[in-house]
DOZAKOL-544324 format. One record per residue (C-alpha): residue in one letter; x, y, z. Coordinates in steps of 0.1 Angstrom, whole numbers, padded with zeros to 4 digits, always signed. Layout:
REM residues N
aXYZ ...
REM end
This chain:
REM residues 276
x+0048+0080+0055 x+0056+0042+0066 x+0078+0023+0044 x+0077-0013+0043 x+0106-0032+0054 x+0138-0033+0027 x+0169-0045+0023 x+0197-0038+0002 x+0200-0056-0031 x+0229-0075-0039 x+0246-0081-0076 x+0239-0119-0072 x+0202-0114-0062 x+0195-0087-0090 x+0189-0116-0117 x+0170-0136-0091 x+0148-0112-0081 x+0137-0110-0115 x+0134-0146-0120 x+0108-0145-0089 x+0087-0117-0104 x+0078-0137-0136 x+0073-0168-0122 x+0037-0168-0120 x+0041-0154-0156 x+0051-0188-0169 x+0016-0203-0158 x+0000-0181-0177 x+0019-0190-0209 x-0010-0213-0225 x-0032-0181-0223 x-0010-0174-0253 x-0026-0198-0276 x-0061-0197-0264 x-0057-0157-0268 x-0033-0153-0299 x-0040-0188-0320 x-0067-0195-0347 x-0096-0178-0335 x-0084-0162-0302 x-0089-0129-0290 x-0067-0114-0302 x-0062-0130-0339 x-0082-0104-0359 x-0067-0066-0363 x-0099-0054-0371 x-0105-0039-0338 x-0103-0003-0325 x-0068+0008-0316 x-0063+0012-0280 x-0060+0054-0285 x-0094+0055-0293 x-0111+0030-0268 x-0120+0043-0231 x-0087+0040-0208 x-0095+0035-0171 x-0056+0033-0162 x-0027+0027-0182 x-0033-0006-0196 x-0069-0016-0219 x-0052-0042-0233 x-0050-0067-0204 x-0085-0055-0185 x-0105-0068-0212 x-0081-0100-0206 x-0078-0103-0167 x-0108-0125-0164 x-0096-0149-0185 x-0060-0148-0171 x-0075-0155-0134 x-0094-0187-0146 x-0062-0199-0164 x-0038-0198-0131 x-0045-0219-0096 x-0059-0191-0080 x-0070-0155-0069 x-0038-0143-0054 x-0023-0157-0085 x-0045-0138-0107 x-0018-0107-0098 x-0003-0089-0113 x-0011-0090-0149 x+0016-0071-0161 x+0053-0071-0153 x+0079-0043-0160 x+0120-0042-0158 x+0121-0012-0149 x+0153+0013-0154 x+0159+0047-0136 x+0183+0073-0143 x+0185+0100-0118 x+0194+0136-0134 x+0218+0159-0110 x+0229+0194-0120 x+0263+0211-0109 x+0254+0216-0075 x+0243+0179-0064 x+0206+0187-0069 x+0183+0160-0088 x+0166+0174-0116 x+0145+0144-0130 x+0141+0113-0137 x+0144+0094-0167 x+0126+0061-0166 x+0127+0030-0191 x+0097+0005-0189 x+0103-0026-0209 x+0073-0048-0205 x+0070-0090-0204 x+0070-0107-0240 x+0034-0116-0232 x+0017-0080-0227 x+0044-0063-0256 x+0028-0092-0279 x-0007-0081-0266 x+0001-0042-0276 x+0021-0050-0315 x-0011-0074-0323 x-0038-0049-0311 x-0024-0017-0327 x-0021-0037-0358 x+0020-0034-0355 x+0047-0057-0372 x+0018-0077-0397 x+0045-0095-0409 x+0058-0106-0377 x+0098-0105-0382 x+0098-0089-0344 x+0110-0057-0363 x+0093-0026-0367 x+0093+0003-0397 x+0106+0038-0383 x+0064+0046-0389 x+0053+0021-0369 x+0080+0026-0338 x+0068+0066-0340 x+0030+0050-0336 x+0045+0028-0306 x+0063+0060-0290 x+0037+0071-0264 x+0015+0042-0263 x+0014+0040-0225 x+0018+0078-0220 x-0022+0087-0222 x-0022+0088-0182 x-0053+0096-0161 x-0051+0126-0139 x-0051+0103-0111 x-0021+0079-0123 x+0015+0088-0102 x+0036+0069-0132 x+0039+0042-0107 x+0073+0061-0097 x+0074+0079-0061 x+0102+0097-0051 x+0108+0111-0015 x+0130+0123+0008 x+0128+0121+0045 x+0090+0102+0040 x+0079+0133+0021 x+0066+0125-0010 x+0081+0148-0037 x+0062+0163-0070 x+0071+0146-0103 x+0062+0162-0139 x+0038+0144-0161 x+0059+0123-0184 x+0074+0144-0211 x+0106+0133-0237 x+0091+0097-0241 x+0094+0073-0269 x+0094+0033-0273 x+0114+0007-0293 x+0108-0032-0295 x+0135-0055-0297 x+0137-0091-0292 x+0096-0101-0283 x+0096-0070-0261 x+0085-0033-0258 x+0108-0006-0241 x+0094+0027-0233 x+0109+0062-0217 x+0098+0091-0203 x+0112+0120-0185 x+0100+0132-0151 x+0110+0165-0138 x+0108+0177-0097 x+0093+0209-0095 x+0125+0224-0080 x+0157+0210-0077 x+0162+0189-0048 x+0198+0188-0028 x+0216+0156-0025 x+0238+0149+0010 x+0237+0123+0035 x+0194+0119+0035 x+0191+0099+0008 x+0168+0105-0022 x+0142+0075-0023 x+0131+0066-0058 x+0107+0036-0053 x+0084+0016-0081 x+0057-0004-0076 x+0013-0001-0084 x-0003+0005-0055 x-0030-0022-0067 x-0007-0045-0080 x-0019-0048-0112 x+0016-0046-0123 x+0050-0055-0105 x+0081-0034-0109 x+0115-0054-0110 x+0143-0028-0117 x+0172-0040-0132 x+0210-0032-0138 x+0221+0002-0111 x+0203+0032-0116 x+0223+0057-0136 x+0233+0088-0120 x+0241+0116-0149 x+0258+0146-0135 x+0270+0153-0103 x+0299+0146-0085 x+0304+0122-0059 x+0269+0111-0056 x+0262+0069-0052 x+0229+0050-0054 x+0219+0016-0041 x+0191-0007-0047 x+0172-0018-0018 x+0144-0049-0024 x+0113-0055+0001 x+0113-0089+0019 x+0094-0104-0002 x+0081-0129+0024 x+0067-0106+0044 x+0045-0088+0018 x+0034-0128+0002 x+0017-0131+0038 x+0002-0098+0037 x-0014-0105+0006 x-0027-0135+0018 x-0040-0121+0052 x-0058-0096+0027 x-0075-0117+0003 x-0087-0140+0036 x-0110-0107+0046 x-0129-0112+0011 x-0159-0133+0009 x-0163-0158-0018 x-0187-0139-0037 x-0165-0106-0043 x-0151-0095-0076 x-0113-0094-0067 x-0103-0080-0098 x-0120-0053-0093 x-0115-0050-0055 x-0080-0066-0049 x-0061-0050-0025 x-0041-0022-0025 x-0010-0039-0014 x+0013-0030-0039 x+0036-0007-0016 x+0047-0040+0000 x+0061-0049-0033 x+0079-0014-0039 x+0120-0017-0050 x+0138+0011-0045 x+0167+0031-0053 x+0184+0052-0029 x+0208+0083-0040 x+0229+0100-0015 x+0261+0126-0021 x+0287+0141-0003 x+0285+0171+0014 x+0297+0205-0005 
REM end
């Protein structure tokens, strides 16, 4: 399996990064009054919660929205992604320098977390905190995951792909305008740590959504063991974008047939120990 190009992620950069990936955020921010004010889309609470509409992926929410969110920003490559995620990952290693799991922490952009609280009829008073019933309706919100949905998390070793659980242990808070959600992942077998580094990379292959993570990656258990975050260039995967959208004629649907050049997007963390 071919990785894209990456490069090692400095302290310094890891608040820029992130800064980058919601820039084309902030031009979507009047969205937020034509969807949210007096007679926007998302004013009444009258409609079906998202557990009992049709899911075609992990977020309803912002399909029934994308349209709307393309017209609203300069252009087609602007129009993605929709959705984007700080994304934490905490890597599991038992006694003998093998990697268990992975715990992952999702916390979504003010914008979409405002989209979820208003459509599952959450926080009606809007003080931005929520009961203990309501958080235990929010716990599993994005967990309903196709058969055909990775988690958006890849983990490999030496290019081969590894096996992850479906996401078990999760739960969700919402603090300060935003939604945070876990979930565990468990590797079929344990998998031994040394010099080849584990390779836990993020990203949505359509890029629908783009994964920033954010602080180090928490290693829990173990001895030894050290992980780094590596970024792609992000230069390099801008053009490729471009050169794909040029092969599309005018009169294609990109939403619905943009590229699958999310892997050019993908950060990574890599975990290596010592040898025992």
């Amino acid at each position: 399996m071919t990785r894209p190009p990456t490069r090692r992620c400095s302290a310094a950069e890891g608040g820029l990064k992130a800064e980058r990936w919601r820039a084309s955020l902030l031009s979507r921010r009047r969205a937020e009054a034509l969807l949210l004010g007096d007679g926007g889309l998302f004013a009444t609470r009258h409609r079906a919660p998202l557990a009992k509409r049709p899911v075609a992926h992990r977020f309803p929410a912002m399909r029934g929205i994308a349209a709307i969110l393309g017209v609203l920003t300069a252009g087609p490559a602007l129009a993605h992604p929709h959705v984007f995620i700080d994304t934490g990952i905490e890597v599991l290693i038992n006694d003998q320098n093998e990697a268990t799991g992975l715990r992952i922490s999702w916390t979504y952009d003010d914008l979409y977390s405002l989209f979820i609280i208003g459509d599952m009829g959450l926080d009606p008073d809007w003080d931005g905190v929520l009961t203990p019933e309501e958080a235990a309706r929010l716990a599993g919100f994005d967990m309903q995951w196709d058969p055909s949905f990775l988690g958006d998390t890849y983990a490999l070793v030496d290019d081969a792909e590894l096996a992850l659980s479906r996401p078990t242990d999760f739960g969700a808070s919402y603090a300060k305008g935003r939604i945070t959600s876990t979930h565990l992942r468990t590797f079929d077998q344990p998998v031994p740590l040394g010099a080849v580094p584990l390779i836990v990379q993020v990203y949505d292959p359509g890029y629908y959504s783009a994964y920033t993570i954010v602080g180090d990656a928490v290693l829990t258990g173990g001895a030894g063991c050290l992980a780094e975050t590596f970024i792609p260039d992000l230069d390099a995967a801008d053009q490729a974008l471009l050169d794909a959208l040029q092969e599309f004629t005018p009169d294609v649907d990109l939403e619905m047939s943009f590229p699958a050049v999310g892997k050019n997007y993908a950060e990574e963390v890599r975990v290596t120990c010592p040898a025992r």
